[in-house]
N, CA, C and O atoms as a Tinker XYZ file with bonds, in Angstrom:
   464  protein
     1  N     90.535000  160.518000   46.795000    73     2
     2  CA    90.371000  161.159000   45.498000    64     1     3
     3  C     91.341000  160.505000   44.511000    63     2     4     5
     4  O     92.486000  160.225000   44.865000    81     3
     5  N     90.870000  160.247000   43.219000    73     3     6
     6  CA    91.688000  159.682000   42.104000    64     5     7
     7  C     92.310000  160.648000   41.470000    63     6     8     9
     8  O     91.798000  161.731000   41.190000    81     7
     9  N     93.549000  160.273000   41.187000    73     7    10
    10  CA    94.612000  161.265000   40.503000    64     9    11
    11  C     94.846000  160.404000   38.835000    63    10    12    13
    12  O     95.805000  159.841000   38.307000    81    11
    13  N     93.458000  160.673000   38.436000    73    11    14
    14  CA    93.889000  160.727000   36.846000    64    13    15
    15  C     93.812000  161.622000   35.917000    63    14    16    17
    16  O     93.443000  161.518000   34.747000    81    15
    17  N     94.193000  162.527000   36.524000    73    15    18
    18  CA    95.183000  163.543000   35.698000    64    17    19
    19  C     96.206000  163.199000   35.556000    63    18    20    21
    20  O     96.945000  162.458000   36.205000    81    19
    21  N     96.346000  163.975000   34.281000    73    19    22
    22  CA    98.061000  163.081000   33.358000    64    21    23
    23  C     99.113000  163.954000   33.929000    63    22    24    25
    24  O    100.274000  163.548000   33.873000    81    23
    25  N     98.752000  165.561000   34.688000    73    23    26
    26  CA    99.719000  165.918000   35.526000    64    25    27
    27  C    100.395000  165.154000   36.504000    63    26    28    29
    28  O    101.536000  165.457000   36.852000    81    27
    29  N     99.797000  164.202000   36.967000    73    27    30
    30  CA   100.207000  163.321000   37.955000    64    29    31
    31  C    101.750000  162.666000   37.718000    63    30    32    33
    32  O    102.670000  162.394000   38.490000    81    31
    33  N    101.565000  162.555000   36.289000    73    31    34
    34  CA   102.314000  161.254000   35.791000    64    33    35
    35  C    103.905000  162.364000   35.341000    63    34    36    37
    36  O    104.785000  161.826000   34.669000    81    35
    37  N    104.036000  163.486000   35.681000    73    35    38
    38  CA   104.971000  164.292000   35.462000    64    37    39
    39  C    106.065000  164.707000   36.655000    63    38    40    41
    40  O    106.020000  165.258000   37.755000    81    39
    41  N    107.001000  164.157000   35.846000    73    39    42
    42  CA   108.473000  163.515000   36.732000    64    41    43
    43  C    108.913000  164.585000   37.473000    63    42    44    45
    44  O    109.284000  165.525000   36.770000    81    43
    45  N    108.994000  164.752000   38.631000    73    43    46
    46  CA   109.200000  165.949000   39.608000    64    45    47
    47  C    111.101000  166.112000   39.142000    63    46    48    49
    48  O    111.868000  167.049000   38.923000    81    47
    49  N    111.165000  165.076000   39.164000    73    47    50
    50  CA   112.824000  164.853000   39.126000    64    49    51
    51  C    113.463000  166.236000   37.750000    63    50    52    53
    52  O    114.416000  167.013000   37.820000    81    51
    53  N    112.406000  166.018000   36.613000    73    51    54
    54  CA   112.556000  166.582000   35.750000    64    53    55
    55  C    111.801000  168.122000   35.332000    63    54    56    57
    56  O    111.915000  168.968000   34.445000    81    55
    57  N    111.089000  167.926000   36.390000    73    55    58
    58  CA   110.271000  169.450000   36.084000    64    57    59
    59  C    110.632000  170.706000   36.528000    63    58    60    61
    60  O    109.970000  171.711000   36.268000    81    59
    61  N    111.714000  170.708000   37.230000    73    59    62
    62  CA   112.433000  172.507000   37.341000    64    61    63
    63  C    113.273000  172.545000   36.307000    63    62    64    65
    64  O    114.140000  171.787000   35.872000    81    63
    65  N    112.699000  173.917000   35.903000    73    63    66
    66  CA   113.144000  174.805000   34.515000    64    65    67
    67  C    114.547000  174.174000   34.286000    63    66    68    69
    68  O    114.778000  173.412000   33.347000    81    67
    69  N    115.475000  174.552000   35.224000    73    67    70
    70  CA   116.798000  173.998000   35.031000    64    69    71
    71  C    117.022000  172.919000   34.636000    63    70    72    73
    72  O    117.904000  172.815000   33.784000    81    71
    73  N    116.273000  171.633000   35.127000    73    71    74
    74  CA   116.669000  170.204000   35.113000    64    73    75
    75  C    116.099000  170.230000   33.560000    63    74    76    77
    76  O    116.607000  169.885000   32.494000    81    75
    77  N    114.980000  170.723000   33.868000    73    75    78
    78  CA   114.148000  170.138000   32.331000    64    77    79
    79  C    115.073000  170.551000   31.178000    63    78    80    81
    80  O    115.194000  169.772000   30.232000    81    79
    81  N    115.869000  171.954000   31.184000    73    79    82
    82  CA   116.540000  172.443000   30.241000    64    81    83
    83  C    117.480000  171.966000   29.789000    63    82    84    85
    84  O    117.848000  172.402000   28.699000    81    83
    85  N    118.468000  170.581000   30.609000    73    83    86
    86  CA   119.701000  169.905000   30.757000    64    85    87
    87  C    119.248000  168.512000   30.323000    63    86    88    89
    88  O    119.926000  167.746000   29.638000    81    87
    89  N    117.673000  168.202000   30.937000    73    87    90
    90  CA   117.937000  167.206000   30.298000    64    89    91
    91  C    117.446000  166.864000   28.703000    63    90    92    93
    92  O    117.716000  165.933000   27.944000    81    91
    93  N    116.322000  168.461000   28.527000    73    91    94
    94  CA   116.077000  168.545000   26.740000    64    93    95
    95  C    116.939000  168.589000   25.908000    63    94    96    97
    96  O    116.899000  167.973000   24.843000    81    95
    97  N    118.377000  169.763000   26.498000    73    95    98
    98  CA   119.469000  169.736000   25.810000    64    97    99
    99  C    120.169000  168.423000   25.884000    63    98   100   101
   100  O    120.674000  168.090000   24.812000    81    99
   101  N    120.324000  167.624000   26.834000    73    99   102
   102  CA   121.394000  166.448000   26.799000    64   101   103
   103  C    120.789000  165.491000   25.642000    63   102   104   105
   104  O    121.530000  164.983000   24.800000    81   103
   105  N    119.175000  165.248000   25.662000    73   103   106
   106  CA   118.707000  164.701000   24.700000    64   105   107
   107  C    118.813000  164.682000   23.617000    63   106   108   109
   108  O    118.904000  163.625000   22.993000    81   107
   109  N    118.831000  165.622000   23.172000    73   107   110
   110  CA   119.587000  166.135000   21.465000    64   109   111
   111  C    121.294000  165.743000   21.299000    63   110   112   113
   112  O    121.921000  166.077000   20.293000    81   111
   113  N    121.717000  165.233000   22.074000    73   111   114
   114  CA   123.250000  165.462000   22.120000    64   113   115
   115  C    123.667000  163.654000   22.392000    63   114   116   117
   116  O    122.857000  163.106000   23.140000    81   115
   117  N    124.613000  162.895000   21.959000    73   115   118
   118  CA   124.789000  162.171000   22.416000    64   117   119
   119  C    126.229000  162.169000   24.497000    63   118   120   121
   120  O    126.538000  161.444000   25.443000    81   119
   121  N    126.473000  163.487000   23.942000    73   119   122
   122  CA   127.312000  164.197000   25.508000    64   121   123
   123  C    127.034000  165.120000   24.942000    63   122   124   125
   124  O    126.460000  165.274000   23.864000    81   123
   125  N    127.820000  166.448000   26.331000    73   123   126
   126  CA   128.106000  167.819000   26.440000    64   125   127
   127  C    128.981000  167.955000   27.068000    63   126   128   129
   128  O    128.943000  167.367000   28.149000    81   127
   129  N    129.812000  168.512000   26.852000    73   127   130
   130  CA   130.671000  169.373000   28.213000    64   129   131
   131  C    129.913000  170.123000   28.701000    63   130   132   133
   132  O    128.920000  170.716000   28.280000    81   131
   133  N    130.761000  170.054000   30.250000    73   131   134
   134  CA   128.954000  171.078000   30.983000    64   133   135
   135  C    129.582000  172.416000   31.004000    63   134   136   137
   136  O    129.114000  173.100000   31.914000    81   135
   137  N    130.669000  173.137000   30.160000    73   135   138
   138  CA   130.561000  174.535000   30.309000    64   137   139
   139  C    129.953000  174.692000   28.570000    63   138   140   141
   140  O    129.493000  175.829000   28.461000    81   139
   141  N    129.859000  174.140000   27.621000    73   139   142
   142  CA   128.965000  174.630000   26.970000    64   141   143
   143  C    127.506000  173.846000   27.330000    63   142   144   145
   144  O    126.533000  174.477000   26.916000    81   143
   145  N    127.282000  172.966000   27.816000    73   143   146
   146  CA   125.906000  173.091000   28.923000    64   145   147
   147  C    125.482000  174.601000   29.164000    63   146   148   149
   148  O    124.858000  175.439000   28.514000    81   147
   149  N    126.188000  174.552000   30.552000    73   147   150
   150  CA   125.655000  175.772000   31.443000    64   149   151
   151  C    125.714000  176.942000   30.473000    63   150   152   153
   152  O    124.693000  177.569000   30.755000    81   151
   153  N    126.460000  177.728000   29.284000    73   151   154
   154  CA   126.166000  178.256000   28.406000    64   153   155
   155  C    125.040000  178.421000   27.795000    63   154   156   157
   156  O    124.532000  179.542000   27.768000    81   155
   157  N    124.376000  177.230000   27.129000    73   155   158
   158  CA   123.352000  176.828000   26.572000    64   157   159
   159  C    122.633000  177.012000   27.210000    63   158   160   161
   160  O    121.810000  177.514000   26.444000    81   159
   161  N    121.999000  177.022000   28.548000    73   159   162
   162  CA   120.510000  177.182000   29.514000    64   161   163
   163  C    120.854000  178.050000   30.507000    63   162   164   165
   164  O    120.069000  178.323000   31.415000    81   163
   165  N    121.995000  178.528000   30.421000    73   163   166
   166  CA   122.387000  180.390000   30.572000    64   165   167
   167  C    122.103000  179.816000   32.304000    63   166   168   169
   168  O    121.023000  179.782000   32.893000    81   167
   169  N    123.361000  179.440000   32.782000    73   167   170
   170  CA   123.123000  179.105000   34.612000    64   169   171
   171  C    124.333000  179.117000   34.734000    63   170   172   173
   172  O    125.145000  178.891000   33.836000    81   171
   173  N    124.628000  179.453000   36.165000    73   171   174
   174  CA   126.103000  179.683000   36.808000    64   173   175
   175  C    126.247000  178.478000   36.680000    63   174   176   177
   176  O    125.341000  177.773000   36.234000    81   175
   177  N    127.605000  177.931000   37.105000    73   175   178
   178  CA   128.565000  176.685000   37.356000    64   177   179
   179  C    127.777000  176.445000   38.779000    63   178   180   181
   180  O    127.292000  175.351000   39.069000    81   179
   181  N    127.741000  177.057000   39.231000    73   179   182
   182  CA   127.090000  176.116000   41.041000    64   181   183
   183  C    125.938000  175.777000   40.738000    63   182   184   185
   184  O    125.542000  174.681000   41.134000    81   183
   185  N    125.258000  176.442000   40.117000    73   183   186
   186  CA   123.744000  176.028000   39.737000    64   185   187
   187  C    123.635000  174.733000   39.059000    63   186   188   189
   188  O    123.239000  173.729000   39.651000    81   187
   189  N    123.938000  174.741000   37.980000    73   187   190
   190  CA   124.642000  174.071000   37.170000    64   189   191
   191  C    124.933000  172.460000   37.955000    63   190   192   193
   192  O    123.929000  171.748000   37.927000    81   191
   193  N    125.948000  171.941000   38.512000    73   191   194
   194  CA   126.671000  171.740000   39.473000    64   193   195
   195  C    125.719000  170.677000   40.523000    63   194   196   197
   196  O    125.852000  169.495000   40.840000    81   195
   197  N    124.528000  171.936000   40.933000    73   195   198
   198  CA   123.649000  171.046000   42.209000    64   197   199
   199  C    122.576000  170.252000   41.303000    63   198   200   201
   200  O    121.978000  169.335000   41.866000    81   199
   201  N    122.287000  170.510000   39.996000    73   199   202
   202  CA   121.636000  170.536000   39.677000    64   201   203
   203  C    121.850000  168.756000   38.637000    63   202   204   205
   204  O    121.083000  167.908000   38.182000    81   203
   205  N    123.108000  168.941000   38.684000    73   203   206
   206  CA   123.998000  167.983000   37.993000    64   205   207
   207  C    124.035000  166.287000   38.948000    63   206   208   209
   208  O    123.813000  165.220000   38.376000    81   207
   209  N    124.328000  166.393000   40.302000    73   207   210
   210  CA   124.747000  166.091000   41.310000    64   209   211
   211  C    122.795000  164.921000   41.640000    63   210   212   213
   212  O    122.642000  163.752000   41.994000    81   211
   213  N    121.709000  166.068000   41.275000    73   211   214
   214  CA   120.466000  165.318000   41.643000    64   213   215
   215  C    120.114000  164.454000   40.547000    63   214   216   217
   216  O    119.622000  163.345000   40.754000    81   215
   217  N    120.368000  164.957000   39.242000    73   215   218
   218  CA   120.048000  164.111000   38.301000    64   217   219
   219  C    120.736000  163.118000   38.082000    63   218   220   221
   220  O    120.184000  162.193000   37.486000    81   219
   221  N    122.362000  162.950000   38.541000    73   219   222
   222  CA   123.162000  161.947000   38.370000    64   221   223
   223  C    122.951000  160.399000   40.019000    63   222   224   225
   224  O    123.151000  159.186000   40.079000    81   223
   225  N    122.505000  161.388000   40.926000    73   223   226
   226  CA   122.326000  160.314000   41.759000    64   225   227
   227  C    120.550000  160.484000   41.457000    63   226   228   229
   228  O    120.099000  161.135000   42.399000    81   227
   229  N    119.579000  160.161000   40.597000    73   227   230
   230  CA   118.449000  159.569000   40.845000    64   229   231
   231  C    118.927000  158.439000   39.033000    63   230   232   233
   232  O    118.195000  157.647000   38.440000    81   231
   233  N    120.254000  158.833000   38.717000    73   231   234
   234  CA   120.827000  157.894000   37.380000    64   233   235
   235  C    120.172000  158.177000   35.923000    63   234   236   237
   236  O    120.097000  157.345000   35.019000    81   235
   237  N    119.706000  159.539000   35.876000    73   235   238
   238  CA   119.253000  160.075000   34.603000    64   237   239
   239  C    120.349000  160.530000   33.833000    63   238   240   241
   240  O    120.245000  160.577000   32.608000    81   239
   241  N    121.807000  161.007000   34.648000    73   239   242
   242  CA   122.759000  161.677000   33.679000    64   241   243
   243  C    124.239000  161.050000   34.514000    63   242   244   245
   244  O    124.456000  160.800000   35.700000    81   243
   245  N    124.945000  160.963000   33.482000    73   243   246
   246  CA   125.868000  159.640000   33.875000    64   245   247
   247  C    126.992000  161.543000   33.304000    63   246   248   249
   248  O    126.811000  162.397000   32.436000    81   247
   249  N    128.215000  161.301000   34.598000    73   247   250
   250  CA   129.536000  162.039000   34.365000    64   249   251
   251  C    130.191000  161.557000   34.440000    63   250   252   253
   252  O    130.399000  160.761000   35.356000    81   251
   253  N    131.123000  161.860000   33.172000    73   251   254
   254  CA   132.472000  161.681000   32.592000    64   253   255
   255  C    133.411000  162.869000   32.959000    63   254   256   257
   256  O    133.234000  164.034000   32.600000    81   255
   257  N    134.510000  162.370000   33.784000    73   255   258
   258  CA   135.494000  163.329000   33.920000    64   257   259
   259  C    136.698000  163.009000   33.229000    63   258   260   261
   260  O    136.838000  161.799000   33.053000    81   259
   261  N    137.820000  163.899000   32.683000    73   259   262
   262  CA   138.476000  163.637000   31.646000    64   261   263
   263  C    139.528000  165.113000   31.351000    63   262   264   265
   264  O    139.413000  166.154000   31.999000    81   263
   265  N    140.500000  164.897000   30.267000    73   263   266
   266  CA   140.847000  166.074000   29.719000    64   265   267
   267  C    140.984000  165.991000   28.412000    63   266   268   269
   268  O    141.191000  164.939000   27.807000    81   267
   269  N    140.795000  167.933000   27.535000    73   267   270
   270  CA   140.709000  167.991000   26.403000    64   269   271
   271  C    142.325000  168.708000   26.532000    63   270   272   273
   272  O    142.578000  169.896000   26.732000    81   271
   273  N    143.316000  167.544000   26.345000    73   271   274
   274  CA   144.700000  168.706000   25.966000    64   273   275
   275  C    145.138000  168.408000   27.458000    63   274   276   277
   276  O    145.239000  167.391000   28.145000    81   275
   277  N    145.324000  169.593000   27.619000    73   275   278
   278  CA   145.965000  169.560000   29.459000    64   277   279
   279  C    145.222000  170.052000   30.374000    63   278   280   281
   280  O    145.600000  170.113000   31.544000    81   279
   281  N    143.624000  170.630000   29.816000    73   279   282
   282  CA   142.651000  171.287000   30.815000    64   281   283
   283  C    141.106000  169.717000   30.954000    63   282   284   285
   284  O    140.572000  168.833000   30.285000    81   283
   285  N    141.094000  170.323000   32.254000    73   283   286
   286  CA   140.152000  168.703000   32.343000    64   285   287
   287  C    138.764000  169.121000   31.917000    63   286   288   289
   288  O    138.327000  170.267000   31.808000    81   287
   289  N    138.382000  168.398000   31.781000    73   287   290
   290  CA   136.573000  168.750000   31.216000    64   289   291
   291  C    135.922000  167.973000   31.654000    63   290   292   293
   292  O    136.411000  166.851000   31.525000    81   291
   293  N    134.626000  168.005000   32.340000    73   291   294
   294  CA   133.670000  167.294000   32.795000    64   293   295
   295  C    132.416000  167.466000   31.434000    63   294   296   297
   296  O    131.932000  168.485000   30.941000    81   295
   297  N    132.175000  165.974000   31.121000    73   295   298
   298  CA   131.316000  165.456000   29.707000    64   297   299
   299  C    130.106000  164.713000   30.574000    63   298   300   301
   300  O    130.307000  163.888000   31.465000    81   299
   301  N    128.764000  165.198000   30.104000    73   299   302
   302  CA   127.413000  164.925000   30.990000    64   301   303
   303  C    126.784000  163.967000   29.435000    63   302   304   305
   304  O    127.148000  163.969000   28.259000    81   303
   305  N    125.859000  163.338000   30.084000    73   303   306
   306  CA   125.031000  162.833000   29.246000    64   305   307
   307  C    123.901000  161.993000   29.597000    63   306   308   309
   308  O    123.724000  161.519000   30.719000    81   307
   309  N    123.187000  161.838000   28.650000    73   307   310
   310  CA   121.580000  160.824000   29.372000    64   309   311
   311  C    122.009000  159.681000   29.433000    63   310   312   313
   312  O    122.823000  159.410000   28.550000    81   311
   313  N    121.789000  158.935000   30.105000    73   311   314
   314  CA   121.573000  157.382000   30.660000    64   313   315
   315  C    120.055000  157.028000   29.987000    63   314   316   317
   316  O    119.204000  157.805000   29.555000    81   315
   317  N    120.053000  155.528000   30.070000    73   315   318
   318  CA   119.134000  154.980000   29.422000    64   317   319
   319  C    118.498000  155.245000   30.407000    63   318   320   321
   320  O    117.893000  156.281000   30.130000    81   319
   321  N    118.213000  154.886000   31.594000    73   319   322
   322  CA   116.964000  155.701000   32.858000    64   321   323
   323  C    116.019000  157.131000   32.080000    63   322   324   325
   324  O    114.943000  157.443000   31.570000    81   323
   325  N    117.623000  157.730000   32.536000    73   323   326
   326  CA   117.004000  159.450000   32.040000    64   325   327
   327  C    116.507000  159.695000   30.997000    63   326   328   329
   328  O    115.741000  160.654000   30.913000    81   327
   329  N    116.921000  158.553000   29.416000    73   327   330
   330  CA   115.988000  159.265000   28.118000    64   329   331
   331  C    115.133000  158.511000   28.616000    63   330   332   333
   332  O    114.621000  159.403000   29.292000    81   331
   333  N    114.567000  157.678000   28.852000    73   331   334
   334  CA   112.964000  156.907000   29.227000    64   333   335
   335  C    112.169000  157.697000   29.937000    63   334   336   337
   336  O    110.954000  157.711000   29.738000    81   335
   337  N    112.984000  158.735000   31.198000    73   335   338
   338  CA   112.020000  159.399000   31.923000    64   337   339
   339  C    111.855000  160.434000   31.038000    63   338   340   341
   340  O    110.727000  160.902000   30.881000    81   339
   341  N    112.700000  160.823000   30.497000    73   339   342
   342  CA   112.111000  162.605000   29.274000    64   341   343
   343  C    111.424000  162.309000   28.459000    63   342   344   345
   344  O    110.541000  163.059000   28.042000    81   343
   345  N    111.647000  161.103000   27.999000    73   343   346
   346  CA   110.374000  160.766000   26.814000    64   345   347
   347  C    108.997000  160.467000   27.791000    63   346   348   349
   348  O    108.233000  161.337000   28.210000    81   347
   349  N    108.932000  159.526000   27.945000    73   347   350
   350  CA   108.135000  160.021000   29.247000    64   349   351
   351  C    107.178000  161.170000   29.755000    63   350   352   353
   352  O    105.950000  161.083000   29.750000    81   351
   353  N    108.050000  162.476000   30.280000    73   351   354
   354  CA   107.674000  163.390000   31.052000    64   353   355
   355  C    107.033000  164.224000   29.240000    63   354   356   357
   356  O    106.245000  165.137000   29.488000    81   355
   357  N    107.210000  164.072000   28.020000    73   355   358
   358  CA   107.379000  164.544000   26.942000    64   357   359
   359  C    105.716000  164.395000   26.474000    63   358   360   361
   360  O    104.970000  165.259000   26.012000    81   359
   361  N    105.441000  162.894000   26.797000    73   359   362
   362  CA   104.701000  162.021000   26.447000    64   361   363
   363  C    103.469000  162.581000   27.675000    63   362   364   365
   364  O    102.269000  162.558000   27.403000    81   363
   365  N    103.808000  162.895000   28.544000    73   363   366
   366  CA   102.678000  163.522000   29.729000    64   365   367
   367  C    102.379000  164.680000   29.088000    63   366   368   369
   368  O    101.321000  164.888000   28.494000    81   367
   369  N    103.536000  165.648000   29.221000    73   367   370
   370  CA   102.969000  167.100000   28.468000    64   369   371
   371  C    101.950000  167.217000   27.520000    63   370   372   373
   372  O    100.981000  167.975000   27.491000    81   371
   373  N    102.517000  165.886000   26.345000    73   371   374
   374  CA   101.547000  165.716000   25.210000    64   373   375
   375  C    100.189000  165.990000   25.142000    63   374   376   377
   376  O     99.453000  166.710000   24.467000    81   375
   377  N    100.051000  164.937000   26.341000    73   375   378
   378  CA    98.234000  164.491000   26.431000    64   377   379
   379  C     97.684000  165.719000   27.382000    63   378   380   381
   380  O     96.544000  166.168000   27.262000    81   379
   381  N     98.615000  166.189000   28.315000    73   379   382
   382  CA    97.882000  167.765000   28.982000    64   381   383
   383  C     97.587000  168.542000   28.144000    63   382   384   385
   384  O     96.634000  169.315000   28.243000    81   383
   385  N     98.514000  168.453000   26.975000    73   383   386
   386  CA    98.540000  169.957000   25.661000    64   385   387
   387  C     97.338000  169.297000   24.677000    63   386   388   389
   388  O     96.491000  170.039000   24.179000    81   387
   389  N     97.335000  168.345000   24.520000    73   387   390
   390  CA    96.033000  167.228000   23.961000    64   389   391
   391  C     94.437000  168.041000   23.703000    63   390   392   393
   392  O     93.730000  168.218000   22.711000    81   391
   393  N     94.353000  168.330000   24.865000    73   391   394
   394  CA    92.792000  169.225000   24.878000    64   393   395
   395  C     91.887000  167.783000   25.311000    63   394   396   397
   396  O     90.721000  168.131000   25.494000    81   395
   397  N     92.013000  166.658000   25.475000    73   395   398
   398  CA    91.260000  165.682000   25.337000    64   397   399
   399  C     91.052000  165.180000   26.594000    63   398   400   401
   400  O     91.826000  164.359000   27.086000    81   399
   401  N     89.889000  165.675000   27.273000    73   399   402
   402  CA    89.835000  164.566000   28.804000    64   401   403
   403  C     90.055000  163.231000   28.477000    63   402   404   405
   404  O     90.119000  162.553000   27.452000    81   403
   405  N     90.186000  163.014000   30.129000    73   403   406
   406  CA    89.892000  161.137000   30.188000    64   405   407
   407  C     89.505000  160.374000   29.371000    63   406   408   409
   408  O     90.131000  159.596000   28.650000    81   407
   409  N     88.171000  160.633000   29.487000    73   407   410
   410  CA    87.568000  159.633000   28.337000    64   409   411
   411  C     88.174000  159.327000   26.712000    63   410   412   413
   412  O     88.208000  158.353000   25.961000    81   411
   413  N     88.739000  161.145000   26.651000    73   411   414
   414  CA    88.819000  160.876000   24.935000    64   413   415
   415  C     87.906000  161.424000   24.377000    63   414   416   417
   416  O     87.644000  161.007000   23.249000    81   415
   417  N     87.216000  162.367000   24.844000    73   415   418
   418  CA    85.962000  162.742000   24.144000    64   417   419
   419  C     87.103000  164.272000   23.979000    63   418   420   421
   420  O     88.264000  164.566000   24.262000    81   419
   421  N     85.895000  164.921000   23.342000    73   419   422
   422  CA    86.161000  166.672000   22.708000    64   421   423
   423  C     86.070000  167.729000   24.263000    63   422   424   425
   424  O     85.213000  167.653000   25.144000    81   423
   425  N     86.869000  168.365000   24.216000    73   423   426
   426  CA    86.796000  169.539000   25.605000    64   425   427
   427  C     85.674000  170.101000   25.225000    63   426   428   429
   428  O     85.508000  169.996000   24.010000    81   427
   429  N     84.556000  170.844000   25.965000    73   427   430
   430  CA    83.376000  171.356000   25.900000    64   429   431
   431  C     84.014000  172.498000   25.048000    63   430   432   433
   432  O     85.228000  172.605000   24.872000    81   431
   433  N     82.908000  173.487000   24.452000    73   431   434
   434  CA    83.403000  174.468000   23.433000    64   433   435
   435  C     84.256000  175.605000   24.495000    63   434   436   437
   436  O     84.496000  175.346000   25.674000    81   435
   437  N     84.565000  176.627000   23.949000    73   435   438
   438  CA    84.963000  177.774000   24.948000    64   437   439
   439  C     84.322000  178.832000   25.143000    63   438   440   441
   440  O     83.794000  179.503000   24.257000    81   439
   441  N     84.313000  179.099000   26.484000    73   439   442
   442  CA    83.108000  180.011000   26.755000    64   441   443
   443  C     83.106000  181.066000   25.703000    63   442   444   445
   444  O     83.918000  180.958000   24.783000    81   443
   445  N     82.202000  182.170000   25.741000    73   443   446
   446  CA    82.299000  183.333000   24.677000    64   445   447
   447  C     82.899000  184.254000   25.974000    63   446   448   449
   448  O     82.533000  184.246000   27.150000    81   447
   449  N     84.031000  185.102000   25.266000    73   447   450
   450  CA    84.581000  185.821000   25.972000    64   449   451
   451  C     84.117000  186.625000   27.072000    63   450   452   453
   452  O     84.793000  186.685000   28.099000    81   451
   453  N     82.692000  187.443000   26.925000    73   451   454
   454  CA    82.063000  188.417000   28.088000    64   453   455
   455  C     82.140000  187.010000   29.492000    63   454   456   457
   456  O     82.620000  187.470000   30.528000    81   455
   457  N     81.839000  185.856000   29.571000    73   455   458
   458  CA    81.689000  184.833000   30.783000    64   457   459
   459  C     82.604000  184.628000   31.162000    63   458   460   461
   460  O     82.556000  183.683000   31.949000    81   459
   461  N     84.229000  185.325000   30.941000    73   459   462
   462  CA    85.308000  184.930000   31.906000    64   461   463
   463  C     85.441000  185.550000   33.147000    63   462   464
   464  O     86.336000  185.204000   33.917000    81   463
């Protein structure tokens, strides 16, 4: 069976709620510290953390460890990998949200409500 569906083409790496949320937010950002991260997409520090750990070893989000003052801060951010795959995974959503099969033609009309 052929898998041309454009679901296909949607980055597993990036598709749990969490990941997707870290890496939409990192996108907008040139860094973050990851406690206003984990703030922002409302997740514990461990969550947070494992979640940090998969995206940095498949090289979508590059960590910076460091200090602000005398307290250390860990600073996250996209790698050129990781914005290619979100634009990307962005660019899949698109054409699912599209309405437009394969071909490119028009989706058939929609049924009239009593035929669901």
């Amino acid at each position: 069976m052929s898998q041309s569906h454009p679901r296909h083409g949607l980055d597993e790496l990036i598709h749990t709620p969490v990941r997707l949320s870290m890496v939409a937010a990192l996108a907008a950002a040139d860094s973050m510290d990851f406690r206003h991260l984990r703030g922002l997409i409302e997740v514990s520090d461990s969550l947070l953390s494992k979640h940090v750990t998969t995206l940095e070893a498949a090289g979508y989000i590059q960590v910076t460890k460091g200090y602000a003052g005398k307290r250390p801060r860990t600073w996250l951010s996209l790698t050129p990998t990781g914005r290619k795959a979100y634009e990307n995974y962005i660019d899949v959503l698109r054409t699912i949200t599209s309405q437009l099969d394969a071909t490119g033609d028009s989706p058939p009309p929609d049924k009239p409500a009593d035929q669901n």
